[in-house]
PyMOL Python script that loads the backbone (N, CA, C, O; Angstrom):
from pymol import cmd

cmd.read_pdbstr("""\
ATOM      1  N   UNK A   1      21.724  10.001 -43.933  1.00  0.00           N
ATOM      2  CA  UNK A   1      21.622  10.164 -45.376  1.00  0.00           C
ATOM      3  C   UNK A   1      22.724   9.329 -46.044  1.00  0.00           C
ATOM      4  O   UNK A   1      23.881   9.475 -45.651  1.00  0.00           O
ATOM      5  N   UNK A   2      22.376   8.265 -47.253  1.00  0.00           N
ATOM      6  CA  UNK A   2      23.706   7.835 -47.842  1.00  0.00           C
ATOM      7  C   UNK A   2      23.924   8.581 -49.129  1.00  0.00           C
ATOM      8  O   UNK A   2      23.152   9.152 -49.899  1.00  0.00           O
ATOM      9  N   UNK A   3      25.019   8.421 -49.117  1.00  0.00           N
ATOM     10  CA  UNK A   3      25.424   9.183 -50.637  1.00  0.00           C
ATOM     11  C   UNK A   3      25.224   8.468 -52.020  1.00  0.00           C
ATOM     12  O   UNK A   3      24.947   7.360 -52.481  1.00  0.00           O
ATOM     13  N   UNK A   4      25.475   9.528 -52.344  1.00  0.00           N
ATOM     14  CA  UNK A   4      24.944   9.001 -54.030  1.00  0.00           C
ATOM     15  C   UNK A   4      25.484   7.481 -54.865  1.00  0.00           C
ATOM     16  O   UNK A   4      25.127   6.992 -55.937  1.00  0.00           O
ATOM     17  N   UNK A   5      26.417   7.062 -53.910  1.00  0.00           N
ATOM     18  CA  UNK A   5      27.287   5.974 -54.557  1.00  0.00           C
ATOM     19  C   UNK A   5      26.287   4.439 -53.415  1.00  0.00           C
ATOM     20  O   UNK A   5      25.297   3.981 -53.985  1.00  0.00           O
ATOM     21  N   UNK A   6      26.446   4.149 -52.743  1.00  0.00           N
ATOM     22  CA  UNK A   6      25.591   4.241 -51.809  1.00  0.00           C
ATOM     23  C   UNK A   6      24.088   3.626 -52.913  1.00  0.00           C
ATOM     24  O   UNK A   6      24.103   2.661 -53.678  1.00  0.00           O
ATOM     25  N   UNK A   7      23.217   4.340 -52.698  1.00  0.00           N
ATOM     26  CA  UNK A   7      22.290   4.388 -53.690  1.00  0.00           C
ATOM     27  C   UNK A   7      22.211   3.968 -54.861  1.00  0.00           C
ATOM     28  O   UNK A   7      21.141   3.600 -55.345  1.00  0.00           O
ATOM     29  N   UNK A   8      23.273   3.958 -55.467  1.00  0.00           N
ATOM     30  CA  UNK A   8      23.632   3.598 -56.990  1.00  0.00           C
ATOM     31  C   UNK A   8      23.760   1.925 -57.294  1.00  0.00           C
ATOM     32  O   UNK A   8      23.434   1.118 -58.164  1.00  0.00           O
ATOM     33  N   UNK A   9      24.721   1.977 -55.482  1.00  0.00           N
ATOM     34  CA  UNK A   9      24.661   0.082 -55.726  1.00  0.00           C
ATOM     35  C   UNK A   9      23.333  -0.699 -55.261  1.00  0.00           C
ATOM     36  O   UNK A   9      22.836  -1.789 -55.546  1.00  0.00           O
ATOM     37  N   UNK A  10      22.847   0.816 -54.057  1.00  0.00           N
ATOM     38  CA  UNK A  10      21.313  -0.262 -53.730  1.00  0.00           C
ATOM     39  C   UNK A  10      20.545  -0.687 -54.971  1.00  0.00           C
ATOM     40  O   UNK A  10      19.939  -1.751 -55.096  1.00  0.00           O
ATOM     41  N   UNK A  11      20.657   0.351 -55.934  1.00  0.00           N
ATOM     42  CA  UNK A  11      19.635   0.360 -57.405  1.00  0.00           C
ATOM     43  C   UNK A  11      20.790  -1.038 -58.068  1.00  0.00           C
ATOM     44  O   UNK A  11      20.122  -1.979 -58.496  1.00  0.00           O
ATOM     45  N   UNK A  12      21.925  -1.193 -58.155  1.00  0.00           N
ATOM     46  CA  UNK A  12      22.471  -2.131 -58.900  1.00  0.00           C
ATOM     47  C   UNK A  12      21.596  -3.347 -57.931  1.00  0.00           C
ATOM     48  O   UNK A  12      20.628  -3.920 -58.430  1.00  0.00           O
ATOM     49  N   UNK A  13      21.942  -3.578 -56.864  1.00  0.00           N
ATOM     50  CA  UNK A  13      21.473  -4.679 -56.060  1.00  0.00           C
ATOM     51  C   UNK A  13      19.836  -4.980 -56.558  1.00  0.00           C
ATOM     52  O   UNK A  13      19.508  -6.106 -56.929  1.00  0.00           O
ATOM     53  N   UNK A  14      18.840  -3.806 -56.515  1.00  0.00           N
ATOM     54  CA  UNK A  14      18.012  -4.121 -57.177  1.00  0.00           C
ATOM     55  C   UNK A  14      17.586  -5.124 -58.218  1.00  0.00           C
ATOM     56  O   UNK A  14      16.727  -5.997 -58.343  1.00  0.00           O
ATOM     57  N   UNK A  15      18.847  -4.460 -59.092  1.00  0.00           N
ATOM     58  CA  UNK A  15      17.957  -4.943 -60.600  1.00  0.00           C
ATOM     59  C   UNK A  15      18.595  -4.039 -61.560  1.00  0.00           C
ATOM     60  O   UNK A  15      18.336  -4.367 -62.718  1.00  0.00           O
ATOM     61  N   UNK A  16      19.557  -2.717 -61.423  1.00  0.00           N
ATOM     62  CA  UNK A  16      19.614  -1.709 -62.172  1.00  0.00           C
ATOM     63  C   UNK A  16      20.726  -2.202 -62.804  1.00  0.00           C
ATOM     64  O   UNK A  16      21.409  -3.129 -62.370  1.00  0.00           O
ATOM     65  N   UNK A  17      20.971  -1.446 -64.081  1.00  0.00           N
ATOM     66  CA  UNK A  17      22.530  -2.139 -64.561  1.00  0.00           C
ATOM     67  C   UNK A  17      23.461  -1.079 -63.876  1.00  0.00           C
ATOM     68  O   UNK A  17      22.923  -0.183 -63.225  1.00  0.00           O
ATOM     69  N   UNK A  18      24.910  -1.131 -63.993  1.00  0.00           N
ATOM     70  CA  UNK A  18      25.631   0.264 -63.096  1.00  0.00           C
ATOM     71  C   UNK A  18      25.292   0.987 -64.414  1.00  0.00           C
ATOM     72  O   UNK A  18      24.630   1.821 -63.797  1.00  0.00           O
ATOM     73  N   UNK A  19      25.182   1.352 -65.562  1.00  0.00           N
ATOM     74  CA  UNK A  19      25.241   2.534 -66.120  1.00  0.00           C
ATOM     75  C   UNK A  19      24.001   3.217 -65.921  1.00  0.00           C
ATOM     76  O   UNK A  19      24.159   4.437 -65.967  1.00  0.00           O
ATOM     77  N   UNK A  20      22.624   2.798 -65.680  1.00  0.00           N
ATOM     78  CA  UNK A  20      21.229   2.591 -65.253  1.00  0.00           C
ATOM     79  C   UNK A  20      21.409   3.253 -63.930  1.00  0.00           C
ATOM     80  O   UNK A  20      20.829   4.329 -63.789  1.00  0.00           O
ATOM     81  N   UNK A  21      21.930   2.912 -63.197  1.00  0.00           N
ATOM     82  CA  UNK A  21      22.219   3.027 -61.592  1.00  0.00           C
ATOM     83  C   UNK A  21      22.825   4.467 -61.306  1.00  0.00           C
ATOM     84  O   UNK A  21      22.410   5.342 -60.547  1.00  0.00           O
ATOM     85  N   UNK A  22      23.945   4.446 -62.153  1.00  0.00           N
ATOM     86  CA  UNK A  22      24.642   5.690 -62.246  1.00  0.00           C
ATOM     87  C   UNK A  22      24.430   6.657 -63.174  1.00  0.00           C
ATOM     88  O   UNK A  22      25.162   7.633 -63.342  1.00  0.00           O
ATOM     89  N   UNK A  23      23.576   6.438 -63.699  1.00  0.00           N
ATOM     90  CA  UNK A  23      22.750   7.923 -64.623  1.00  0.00           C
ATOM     91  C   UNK A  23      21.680   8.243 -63.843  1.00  0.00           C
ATOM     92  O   UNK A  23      21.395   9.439 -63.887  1.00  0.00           O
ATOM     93  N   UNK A  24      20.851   7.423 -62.997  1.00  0.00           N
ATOM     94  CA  UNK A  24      20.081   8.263 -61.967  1.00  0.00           C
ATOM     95  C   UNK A  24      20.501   8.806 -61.451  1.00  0.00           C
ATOM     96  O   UNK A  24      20.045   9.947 -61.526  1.00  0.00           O
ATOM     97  N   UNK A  25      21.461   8.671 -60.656  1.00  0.00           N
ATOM     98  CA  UNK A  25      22.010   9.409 -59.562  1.00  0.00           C
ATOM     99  C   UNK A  25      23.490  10.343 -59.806  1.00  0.00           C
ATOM    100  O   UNK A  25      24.353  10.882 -59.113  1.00  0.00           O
ATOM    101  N   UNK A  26      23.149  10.137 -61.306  1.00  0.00           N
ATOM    102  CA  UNK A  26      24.241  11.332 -61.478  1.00  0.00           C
ATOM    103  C   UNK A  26      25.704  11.609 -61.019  1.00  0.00           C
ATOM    104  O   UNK A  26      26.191  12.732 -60.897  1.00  0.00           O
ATOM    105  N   UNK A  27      26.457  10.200 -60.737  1.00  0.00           N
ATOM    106  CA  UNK A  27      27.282   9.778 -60.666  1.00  0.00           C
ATOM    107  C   UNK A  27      28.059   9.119 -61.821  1.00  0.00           C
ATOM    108  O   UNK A  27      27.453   8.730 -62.819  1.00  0.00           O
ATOM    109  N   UNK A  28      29.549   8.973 -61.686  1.00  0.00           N
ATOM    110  CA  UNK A  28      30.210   8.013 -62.816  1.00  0.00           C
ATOM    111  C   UNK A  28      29.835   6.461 -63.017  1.00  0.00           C
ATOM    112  O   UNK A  28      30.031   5.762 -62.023  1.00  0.00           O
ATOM    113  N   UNK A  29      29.437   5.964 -63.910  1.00  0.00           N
ATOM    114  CA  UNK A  29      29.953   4.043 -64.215  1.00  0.00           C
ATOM    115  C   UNK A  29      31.136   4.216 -62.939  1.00  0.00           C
ATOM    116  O   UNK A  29      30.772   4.283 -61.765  1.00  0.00           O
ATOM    117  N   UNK A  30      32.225   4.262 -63.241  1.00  0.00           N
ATOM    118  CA  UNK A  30      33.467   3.842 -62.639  1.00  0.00           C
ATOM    119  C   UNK A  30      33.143   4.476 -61.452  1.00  0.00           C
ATOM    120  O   UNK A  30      32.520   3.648 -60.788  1.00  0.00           O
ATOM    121  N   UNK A  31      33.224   5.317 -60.957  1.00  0.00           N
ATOM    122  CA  UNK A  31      32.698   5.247 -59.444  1.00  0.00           C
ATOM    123  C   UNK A  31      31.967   4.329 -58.886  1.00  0.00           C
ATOM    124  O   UNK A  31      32.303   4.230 -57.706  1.00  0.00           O
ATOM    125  N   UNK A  32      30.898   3.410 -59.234  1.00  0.00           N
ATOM    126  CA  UNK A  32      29.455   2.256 -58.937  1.00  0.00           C
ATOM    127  C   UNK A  32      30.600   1.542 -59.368  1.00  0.00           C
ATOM    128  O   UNK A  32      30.751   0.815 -58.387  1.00  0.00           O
ATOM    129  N   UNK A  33      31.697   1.178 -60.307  1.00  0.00           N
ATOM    130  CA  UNK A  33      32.387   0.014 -60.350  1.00  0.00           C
ATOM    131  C   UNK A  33      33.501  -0.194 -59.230  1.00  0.00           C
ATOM    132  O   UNK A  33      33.705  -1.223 -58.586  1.00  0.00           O
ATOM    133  N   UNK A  34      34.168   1.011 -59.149  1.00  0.00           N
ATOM    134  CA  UNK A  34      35.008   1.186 -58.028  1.00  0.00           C
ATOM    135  C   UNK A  34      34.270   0.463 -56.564  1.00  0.00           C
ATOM    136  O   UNK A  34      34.641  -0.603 -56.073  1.00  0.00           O
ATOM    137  N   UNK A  35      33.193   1.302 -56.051  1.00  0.00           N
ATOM    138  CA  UNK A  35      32.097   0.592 -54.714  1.00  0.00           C
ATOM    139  C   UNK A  35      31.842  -0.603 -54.724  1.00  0.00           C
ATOM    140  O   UNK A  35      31.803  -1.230 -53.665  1.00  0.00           O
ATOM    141  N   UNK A  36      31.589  -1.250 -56.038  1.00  0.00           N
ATOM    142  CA  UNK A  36      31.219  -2.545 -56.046  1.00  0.00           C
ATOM    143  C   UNK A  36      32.468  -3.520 -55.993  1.00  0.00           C
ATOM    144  O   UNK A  36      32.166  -4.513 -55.331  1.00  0.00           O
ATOM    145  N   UNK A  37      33.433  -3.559 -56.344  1.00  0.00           N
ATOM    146  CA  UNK A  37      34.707  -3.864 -56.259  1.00  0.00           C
ATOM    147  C   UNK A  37      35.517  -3.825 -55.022  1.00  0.00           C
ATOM    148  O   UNK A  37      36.381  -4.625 -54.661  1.00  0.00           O
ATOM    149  N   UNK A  38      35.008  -2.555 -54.325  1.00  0.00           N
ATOM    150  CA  UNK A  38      35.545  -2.960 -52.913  1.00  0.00           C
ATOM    151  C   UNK A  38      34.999  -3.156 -52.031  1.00  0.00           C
ATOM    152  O   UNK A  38      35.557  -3.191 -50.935  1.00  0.00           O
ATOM    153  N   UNK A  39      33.443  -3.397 -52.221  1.00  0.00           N
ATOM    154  CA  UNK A  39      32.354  -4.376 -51.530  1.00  0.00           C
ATOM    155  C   UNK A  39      32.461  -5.908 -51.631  1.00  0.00           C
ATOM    156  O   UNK A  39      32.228  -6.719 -50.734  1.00  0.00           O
ATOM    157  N   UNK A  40      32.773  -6.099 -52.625  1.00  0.00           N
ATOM    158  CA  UNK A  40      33.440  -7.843 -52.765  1.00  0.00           C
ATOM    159  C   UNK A  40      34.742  -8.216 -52.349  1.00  0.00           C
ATOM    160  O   UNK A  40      35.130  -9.347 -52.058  1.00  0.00           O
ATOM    161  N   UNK A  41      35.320  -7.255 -52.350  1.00  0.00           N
ATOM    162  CA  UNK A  41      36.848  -7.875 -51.614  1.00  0.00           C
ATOM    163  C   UNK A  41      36.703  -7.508 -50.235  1.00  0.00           C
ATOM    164  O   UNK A  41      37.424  -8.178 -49.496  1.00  0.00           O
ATOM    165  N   UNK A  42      35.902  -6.540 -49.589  1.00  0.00           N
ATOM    166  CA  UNK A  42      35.823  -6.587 -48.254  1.00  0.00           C
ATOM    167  C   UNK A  42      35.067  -8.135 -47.650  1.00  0.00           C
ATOM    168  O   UNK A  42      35.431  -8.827 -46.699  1.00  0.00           O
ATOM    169  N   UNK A  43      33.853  -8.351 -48.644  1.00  0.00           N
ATOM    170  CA  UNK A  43      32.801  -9.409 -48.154  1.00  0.00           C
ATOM    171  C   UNK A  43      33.952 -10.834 -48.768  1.00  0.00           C
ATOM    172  O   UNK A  43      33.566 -11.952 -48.429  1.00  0.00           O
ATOM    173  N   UNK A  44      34.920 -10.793 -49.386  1.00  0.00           N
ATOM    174  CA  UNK A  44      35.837 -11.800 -49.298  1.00  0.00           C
ATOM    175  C   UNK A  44      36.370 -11.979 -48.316  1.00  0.00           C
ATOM    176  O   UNK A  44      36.304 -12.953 -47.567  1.00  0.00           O
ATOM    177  N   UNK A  45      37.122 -10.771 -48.205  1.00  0.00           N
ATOM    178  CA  UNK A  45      38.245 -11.269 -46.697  1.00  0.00           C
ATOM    179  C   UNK A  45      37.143 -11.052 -45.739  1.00  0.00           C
ATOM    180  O   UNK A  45      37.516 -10.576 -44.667  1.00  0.00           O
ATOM    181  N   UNK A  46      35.986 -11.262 -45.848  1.00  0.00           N
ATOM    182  CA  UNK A  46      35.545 -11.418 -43.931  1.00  0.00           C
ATOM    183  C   UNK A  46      34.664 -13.036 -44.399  1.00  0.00           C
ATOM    184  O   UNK A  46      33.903 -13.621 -43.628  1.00  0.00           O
ATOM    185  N   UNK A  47      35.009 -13.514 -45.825  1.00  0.00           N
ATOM    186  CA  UNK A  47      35.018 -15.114 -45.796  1.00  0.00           C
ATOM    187  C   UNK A  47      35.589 -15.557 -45.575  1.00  0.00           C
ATOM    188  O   UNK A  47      35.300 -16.682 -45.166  1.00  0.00           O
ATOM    189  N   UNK A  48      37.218 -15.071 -45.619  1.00  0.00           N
ATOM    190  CA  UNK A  48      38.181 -16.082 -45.073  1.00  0.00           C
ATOM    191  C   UNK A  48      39.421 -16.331 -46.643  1.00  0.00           C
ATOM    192  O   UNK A  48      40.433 -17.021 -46.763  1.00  0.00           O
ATOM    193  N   UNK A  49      38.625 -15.309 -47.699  1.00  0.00           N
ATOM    194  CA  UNK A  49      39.126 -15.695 -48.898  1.00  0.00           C
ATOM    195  C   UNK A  49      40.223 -14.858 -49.473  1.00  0.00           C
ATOM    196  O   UNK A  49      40.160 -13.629 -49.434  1.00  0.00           O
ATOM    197  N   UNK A  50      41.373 -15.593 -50.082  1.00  0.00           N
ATOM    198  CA  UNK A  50      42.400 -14.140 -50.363  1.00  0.00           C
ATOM    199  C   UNK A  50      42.624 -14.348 -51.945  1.00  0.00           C
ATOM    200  O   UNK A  50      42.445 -15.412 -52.537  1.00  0.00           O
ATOM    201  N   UNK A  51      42.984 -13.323 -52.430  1.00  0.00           N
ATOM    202  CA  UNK A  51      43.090 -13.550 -53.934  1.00  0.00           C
ATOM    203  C   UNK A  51      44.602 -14.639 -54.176  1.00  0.00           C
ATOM    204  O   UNK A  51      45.622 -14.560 -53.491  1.00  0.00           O
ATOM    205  N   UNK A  52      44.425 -15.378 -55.052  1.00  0.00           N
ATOM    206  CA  UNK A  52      45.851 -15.733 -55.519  1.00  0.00           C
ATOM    207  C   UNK A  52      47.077 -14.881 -56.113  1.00  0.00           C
ATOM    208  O   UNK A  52      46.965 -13.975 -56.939  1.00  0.00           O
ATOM    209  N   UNK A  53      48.407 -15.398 -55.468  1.00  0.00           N
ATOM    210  CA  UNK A  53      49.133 -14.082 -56.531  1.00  0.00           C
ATOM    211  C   UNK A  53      49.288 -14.863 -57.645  1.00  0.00           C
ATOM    212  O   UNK A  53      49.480 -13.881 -58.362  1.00  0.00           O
ATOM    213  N   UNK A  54      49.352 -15.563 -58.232  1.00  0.00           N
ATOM    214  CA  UNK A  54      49.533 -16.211 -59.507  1.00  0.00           C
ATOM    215  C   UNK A  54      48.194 -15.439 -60.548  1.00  0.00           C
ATOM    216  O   UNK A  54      48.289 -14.532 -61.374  1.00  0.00           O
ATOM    217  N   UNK A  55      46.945 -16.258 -60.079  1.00  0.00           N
ATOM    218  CA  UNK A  55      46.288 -15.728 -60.663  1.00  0.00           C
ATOM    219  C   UNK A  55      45.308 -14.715 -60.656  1.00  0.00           C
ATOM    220  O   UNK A  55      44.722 -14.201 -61.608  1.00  0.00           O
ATOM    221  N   UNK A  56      45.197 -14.463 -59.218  1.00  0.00           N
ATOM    222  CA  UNK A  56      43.824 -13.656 -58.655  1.00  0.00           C
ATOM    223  C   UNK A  56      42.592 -14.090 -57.823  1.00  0.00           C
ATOM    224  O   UNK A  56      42.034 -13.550 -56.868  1.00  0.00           O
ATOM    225  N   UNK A  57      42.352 -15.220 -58.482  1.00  0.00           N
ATOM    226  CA  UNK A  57      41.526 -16.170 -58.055  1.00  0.00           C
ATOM    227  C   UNK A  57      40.968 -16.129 -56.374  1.00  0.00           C
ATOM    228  O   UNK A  57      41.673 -16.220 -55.369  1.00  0.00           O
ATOM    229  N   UNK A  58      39.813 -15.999 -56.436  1.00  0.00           N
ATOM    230  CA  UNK A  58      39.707 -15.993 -54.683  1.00  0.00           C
ATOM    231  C   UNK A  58      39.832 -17.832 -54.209  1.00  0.00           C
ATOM    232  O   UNK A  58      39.449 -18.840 -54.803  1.00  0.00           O
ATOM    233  N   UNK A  59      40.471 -17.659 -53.020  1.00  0.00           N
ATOM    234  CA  UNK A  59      40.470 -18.806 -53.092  1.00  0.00           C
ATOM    235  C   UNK A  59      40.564 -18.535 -51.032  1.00  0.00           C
ATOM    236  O   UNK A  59      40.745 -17.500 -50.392  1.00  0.00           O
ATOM    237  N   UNK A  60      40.349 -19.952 -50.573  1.00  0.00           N
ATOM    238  CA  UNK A  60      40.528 -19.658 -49.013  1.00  0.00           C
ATOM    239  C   UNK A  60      42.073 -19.372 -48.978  1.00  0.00           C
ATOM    240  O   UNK A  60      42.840 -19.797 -49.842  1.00  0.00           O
ATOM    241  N   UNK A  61      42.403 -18.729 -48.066  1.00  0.00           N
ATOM    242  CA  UNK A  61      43.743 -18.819 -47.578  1.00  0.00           C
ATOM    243  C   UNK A  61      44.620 -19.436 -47.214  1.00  0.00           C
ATOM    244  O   UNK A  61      45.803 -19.125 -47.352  1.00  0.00           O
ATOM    245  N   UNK A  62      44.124 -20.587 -46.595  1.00  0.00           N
ATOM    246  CA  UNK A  62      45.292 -21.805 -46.320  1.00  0.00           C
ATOM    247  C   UNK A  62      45.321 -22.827 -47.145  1.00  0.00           C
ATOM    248  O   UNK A  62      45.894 -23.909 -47.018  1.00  0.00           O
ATOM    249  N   UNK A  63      44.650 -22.408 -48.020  1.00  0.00           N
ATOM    250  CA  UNK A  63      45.070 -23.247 -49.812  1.00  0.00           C
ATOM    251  C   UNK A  63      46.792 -22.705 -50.680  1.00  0.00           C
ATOM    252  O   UNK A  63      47.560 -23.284 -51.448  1.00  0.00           O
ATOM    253  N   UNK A  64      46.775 -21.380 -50.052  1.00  0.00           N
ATOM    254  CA  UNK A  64      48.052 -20.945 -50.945  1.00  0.00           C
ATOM    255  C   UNK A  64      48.950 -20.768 -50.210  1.00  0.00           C
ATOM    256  O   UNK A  64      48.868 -20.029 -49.229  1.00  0.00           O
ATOM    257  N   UNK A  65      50.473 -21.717 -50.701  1.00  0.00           N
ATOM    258  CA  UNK A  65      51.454 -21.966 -50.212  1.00  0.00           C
ATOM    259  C   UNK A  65      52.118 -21.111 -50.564  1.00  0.00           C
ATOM    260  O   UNK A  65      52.332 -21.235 -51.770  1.00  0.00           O
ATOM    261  N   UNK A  66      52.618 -20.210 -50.121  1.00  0.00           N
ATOM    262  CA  UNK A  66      53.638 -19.176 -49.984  1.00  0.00           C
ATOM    263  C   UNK A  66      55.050 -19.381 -49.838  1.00  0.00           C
ATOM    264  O   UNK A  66      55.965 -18.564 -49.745  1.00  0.00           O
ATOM    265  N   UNK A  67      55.046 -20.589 -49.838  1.00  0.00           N
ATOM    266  CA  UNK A  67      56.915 -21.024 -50.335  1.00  0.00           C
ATOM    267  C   UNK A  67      56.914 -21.405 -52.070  1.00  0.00           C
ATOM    268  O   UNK A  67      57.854 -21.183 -52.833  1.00  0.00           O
ATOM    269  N   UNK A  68      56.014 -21.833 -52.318  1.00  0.00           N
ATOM    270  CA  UNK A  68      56.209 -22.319 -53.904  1.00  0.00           C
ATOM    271  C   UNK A  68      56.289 -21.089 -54.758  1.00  0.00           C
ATOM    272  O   UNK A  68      56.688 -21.223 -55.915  1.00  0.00           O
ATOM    273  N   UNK A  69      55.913 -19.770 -54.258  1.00  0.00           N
ATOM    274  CA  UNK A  69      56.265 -18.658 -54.493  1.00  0.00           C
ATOM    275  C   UNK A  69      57.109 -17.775 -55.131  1.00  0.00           C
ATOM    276  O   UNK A  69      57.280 -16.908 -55.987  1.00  0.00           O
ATOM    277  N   UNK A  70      57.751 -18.800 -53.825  1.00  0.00           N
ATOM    278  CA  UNK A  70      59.441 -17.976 -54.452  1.00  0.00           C
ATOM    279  C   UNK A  70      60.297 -18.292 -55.400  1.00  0.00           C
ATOM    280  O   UNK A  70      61.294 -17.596 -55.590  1.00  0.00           O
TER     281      UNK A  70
END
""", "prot")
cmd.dss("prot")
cmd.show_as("cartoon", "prot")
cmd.util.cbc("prot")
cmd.orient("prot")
């Protein structure tokens, strides 16, 4: 069985909007935003991609120099 959050993004993946998604299933917006948010940074880092600290930016990893940093 998946849970209600789960479900909410299959319906976003669909086609649903998250507030759409998450009024079916009777869950929060911010919960479906929370899942979806750490569905993309998981499916980042298993690209190879890390955020920038400057800006955020996904970017590959051996693009950012970590001495200019400091």
């Amino acid at each position: 069985m998946t849970s209600k959050t789960q479900q909410a993004i299959a319906d976003h993946d669909a086609g649903l909007t998250v507030a759409q998604a998450a009024r079916k299933h009777e869950i929060s917006e911010t919960a479906v935003y929370a899942a979806l948010k750490r569905r993309d940074k998981k499916q980042a880092k298993e690209a190879g991609l890390q955020a920038c600290p400057c800006c955020g930016t996904l970017v590959p990893g051996e693009k950012i120099n970590r001495d200019m940093l400091k």
